[in-house]
Backbone as a printed PyTorch tensor [residue, N CA C, xyz], in Angstrom:
tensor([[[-40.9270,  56.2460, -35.3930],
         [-40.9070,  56.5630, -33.9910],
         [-40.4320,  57.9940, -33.8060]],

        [[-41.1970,  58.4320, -33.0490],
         [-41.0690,  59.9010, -32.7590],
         [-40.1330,  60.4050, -31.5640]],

        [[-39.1030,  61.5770, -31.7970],
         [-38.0120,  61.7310, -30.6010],
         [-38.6270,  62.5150, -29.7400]],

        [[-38.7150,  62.3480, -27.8690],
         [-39.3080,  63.0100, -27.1950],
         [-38.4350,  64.2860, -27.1120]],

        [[-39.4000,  65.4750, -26.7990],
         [-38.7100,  66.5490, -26.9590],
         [-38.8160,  66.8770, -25.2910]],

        [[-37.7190,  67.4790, -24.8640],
         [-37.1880,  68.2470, -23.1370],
         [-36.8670,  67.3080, -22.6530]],

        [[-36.7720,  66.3350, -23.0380],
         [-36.4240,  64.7610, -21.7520],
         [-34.9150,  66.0450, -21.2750]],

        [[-34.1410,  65.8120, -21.9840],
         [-32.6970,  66.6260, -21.9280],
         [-32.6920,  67.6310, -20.7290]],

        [[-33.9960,  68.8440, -20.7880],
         [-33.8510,  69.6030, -19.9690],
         [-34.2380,  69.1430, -18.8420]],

        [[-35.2250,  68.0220, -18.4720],
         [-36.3540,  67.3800, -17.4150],
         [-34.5950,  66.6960, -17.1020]],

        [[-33.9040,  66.1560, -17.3890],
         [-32.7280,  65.4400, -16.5730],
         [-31.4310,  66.7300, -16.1220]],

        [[-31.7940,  68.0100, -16.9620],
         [-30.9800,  69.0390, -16.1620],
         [-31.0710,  69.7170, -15.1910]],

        [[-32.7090,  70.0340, -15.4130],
         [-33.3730,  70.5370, -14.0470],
         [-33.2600,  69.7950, -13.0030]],

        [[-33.2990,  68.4090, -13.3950],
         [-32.7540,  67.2290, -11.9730],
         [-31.8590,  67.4320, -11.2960]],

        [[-30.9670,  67.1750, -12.6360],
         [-29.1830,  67.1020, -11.9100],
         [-28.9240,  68.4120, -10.7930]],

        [[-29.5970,  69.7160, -11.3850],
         [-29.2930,  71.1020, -10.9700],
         [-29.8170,  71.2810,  -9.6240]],

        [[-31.3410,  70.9410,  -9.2880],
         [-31.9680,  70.6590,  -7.9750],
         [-31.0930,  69.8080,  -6.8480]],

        [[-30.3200,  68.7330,  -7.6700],
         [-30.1660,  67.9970,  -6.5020],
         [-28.9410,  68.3540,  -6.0410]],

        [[-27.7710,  69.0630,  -6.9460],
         [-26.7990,  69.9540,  -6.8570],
         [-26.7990,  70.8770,  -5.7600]],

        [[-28.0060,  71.8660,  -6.1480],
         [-28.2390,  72.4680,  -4.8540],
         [-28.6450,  72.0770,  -3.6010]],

        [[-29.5690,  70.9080,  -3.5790],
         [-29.9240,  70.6270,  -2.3560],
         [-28.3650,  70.0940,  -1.4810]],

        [[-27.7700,  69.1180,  -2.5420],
         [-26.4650,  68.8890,  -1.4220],
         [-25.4360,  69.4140,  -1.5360]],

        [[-24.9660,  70.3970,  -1.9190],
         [-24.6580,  72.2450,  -1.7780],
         [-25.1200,  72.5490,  -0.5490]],

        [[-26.2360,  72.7660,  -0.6760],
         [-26.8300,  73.5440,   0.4590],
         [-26.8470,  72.9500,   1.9810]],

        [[-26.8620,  71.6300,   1.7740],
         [-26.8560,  70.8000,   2.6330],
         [-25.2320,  70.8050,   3.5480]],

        [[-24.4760,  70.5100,   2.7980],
         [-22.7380,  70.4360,   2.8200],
         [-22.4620,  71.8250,   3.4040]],

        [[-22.7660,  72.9600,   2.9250],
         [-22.9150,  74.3010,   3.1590],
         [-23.3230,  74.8160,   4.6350]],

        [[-24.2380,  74.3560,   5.0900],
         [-24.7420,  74.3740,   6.3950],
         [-24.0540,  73.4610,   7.1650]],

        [[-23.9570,  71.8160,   6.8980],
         [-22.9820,  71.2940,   7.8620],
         [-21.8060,  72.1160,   8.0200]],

        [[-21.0690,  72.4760,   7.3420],
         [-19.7310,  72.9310,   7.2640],
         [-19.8160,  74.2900,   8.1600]],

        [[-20.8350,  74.8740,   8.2240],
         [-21.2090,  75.9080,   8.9490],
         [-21.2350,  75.7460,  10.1700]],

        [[-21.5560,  74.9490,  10.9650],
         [-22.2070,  74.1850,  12.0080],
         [-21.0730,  73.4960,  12.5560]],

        [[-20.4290,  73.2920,  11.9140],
         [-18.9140,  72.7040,  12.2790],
         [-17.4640,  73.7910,  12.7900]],

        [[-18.0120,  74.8650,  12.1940],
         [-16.7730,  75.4700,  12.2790],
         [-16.8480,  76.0840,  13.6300]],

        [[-18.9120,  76.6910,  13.7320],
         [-19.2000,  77.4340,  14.9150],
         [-18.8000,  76.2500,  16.0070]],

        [[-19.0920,  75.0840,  16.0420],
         [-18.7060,  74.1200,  17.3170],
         [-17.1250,  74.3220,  17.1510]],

        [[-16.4410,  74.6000,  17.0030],
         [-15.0290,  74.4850,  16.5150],
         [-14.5080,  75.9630,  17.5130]],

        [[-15.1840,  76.8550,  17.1160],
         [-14.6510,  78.1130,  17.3530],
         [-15.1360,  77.6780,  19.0390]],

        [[-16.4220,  77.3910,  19.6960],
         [-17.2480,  77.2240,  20.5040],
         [-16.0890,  76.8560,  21.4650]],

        [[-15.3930,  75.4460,  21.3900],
         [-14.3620,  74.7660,  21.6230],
         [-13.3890,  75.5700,  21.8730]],

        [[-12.7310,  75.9210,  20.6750],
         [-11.4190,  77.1080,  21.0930],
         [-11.4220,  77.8270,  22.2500]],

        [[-13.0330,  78.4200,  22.1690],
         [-13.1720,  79.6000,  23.7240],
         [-12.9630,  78.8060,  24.5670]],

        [[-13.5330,  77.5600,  24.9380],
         [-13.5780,  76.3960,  25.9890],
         [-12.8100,  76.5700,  26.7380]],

        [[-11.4570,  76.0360,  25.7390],
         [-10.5020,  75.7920,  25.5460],
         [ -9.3430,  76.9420,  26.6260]],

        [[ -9.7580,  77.7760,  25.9120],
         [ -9.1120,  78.8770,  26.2410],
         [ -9.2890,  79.4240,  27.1090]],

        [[-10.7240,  79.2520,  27.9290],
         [-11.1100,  79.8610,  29.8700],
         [-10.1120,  78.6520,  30.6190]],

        [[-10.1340,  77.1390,  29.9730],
         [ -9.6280,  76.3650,  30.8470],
         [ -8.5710,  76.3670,  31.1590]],

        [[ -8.0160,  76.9240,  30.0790],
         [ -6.1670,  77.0730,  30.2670],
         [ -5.7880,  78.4940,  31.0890]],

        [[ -7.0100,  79.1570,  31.1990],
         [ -6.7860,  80.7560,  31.8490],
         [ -6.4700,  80.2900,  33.4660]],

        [[ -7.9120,  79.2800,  33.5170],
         [ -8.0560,  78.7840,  34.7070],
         [ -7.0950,  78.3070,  35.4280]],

        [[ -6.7580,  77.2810,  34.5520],
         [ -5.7380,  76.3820,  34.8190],
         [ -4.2890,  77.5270,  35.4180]],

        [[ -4.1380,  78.4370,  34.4940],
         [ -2.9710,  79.2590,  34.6080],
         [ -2.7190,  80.2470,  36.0390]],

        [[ -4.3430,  80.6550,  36.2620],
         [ -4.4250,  81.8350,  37.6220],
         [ -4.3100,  80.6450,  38.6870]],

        [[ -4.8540,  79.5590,  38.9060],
         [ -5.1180,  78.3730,  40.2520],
         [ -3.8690,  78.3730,  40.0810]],

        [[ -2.8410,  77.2410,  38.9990],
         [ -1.4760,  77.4660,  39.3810],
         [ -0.1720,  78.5710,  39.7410]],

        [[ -0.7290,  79.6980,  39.8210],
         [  0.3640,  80.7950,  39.8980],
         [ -0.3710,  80.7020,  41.7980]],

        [[ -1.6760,  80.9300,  41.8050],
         [ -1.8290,  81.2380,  43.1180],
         [ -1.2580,  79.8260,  44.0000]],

        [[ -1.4810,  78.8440,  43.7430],
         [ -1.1720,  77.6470,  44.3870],
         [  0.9870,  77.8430,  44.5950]],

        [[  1.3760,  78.4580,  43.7310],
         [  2.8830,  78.6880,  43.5670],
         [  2.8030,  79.6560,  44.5100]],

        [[  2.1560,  80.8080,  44.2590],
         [  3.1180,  81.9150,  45.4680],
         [  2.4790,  81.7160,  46.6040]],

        [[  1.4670,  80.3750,  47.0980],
         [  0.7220,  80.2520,  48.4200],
         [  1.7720,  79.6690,  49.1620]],

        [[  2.4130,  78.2640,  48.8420],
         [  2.9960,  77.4190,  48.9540],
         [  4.5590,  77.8760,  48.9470]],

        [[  5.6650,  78.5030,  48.0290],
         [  6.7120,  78.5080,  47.6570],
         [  6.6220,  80.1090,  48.3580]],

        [[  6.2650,  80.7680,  48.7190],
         [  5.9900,  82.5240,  49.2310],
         [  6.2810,  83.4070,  47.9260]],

        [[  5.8850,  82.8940,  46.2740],
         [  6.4410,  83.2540,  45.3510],
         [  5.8270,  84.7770,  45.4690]],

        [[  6.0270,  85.5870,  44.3440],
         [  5.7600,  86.7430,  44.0910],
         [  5.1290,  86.9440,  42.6890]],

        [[  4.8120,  85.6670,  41.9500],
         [  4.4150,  85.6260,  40.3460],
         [  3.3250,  86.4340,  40.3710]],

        [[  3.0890,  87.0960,  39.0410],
         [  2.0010,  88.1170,  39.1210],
         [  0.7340,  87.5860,  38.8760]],

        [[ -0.4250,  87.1830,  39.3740],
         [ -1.5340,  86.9290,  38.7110],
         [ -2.3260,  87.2940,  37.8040]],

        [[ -2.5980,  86.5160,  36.6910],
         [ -3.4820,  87.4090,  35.9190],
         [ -5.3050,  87.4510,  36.1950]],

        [[ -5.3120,  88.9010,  36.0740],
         [ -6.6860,  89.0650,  36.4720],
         [ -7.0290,  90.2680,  35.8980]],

        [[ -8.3160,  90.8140,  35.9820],
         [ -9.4060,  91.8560,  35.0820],
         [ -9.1420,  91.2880,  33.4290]],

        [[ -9.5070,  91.8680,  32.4140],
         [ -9.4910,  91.7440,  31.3080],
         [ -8.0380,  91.4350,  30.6890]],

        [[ -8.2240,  89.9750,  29.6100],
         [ -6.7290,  89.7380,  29.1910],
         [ -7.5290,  89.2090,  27.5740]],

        [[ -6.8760,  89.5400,  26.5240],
         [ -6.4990,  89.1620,  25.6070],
         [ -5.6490,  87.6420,  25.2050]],

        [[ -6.4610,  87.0540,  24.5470],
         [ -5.8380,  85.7880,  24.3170],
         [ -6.2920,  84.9950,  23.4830]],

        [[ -5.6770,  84.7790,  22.1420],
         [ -5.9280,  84.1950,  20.7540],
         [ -6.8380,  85.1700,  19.9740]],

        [[ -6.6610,  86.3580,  20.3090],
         [ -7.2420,  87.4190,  19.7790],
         [ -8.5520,  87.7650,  20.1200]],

        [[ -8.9540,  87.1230,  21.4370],
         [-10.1690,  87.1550,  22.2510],
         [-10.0420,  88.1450,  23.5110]],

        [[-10.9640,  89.0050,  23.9950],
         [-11.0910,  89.3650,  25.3270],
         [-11.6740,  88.1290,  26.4240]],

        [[-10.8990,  88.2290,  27.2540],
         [-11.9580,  87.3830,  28.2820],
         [-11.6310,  88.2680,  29.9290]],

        [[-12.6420,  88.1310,  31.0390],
         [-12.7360,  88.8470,  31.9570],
         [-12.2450,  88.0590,  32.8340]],

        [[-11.2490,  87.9830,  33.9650],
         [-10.9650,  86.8160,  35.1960],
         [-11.4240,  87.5150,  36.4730]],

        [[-11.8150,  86.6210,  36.8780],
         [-12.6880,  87.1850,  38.4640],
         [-12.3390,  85.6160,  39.4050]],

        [[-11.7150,  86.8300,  40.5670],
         [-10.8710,  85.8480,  41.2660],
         [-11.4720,  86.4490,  42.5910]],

        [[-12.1280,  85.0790,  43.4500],
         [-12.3640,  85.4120,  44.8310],
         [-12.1000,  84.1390,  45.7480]],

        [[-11.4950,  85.0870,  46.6470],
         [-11.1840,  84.2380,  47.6600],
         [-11.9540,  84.3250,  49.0070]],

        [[-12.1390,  83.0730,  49.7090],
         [-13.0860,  82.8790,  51.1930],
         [-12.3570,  82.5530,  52.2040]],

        [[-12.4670,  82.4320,  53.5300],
         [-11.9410,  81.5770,  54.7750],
         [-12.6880,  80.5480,  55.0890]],

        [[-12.7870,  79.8270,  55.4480],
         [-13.9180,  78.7190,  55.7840],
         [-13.0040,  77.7340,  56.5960]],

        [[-13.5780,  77.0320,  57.7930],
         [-12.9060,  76.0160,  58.6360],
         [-13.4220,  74.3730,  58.0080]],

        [[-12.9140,  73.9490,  58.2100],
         [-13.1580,  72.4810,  57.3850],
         [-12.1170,  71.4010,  58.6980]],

        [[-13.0650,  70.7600,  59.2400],
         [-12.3780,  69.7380,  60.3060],
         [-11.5890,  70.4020,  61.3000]],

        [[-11.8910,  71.6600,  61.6150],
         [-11.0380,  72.6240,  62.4560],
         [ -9.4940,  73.1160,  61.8540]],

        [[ -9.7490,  73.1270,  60.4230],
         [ -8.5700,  73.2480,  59.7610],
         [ -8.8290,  75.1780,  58.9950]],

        [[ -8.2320,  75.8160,  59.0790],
         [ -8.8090,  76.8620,  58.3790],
         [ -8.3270,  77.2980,  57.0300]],

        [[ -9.0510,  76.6420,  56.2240],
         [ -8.7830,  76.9780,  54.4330],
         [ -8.5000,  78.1490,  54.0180]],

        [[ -8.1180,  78.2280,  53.2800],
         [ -8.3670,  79.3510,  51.8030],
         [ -9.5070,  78.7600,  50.5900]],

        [[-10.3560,  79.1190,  50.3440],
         [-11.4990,  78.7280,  49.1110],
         [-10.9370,  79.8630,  47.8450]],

        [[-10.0470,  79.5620,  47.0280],
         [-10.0170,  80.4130,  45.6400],
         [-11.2040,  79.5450,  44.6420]],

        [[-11.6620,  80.8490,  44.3820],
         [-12.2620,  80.3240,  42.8680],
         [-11.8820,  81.1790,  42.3020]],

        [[-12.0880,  80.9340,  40.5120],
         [-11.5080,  81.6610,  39.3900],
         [-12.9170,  81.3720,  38.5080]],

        [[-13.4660,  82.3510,  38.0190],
         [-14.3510,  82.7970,  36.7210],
         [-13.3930,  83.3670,  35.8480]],

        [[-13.4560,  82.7030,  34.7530],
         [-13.2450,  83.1770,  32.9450],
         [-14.2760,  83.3690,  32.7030]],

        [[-14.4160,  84.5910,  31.9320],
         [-15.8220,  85.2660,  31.1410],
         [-15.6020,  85.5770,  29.8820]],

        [[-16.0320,  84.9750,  28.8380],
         [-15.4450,  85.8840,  27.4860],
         [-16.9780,  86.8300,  27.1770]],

        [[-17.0950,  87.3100,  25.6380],
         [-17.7600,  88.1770,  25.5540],
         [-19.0150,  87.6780,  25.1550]],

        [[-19.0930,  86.4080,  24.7730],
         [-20.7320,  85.3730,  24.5630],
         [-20.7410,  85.2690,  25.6310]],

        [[-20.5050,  85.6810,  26.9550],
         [-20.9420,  85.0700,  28.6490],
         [-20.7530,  83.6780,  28.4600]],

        [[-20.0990,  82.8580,  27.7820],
         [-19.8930,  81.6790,  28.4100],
         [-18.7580,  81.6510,  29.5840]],

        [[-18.5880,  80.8770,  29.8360],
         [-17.8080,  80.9630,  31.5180],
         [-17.2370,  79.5990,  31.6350]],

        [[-15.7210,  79.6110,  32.4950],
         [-15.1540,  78.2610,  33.0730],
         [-14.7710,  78.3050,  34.4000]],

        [[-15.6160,  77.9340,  35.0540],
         [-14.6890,  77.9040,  36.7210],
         [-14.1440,  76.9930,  37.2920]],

        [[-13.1400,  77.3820,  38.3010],
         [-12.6210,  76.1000,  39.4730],
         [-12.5690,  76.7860,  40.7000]],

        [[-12.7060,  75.3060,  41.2260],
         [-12.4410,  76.2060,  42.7330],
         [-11.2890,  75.1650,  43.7650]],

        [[-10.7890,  75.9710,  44.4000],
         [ -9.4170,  74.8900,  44.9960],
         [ -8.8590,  76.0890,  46.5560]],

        [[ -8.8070,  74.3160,  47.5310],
         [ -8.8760,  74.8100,  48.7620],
         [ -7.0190,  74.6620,  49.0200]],

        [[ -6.8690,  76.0390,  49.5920],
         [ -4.9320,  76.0600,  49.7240],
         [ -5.6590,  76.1290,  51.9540]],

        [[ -4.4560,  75.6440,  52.4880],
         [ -4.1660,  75.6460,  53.7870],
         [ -4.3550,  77.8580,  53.9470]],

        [[ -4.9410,  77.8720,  54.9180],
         [ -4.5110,  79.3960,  55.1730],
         [ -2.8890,  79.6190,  56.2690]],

        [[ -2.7880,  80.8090,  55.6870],
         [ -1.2690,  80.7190,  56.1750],
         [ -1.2210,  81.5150,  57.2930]]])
């Protein structure tokens, strides 16, 4: 009986192909994961901006505080992001509001807004 010759390499070239394919595979998920990850962080990070300018304004509307708002360009987790803050009058049930909204802008233009009605004073 005769010994087949390359079987050896025909099962290395296997092993090696399929190595790479789920390499490559693992490689790209992991990729794909980190960008949703980072994606998140920014999220993350307009909402808490948000969160931060509505509550300072809601404080010095209410309490006559003097806290400084943050607004134009701020740095945060080593990110730029832009805050754009406008305010409206509007009557609602013969009541006359304040309309603040707040835009976070980072530098991919993604964006987080709110908007929140204070009594006008």
């Amino acid at each position: 009986m005769r010994k087949r010759q390359g079987f050896a390499l025909l099962w290395a070239v296997s092993a090696v192909s399929i190595v790479f394919l789920l390499g490559g595979t693992a490689f790209f998920m992991l990729r794909a994961a980190l960008r949703s990850e980072q994606a998140m962080e920014i999220e993350a990070d307009e909402a808490f901006l948000v969160q931060e300018v509505m509550e300072t304004i809601k404080y010095n509307s209410r309490l006559q505080g003097v806290l400084p708002v943050p607004s134009g360009d701020l740095e945060r987790n080593g990110r730029r992001y832009h805050i754009l803050i406008e305010e409206n009058h509007r009557m609602i049930e013969g009541v006359e509001m304040r309309e603040v909204s707040c835009t976070v802008t980072d530098k991919t233009d993604t964006s987080f807004s709110a908007v929140m009605l204070l009594e006008a004073p």
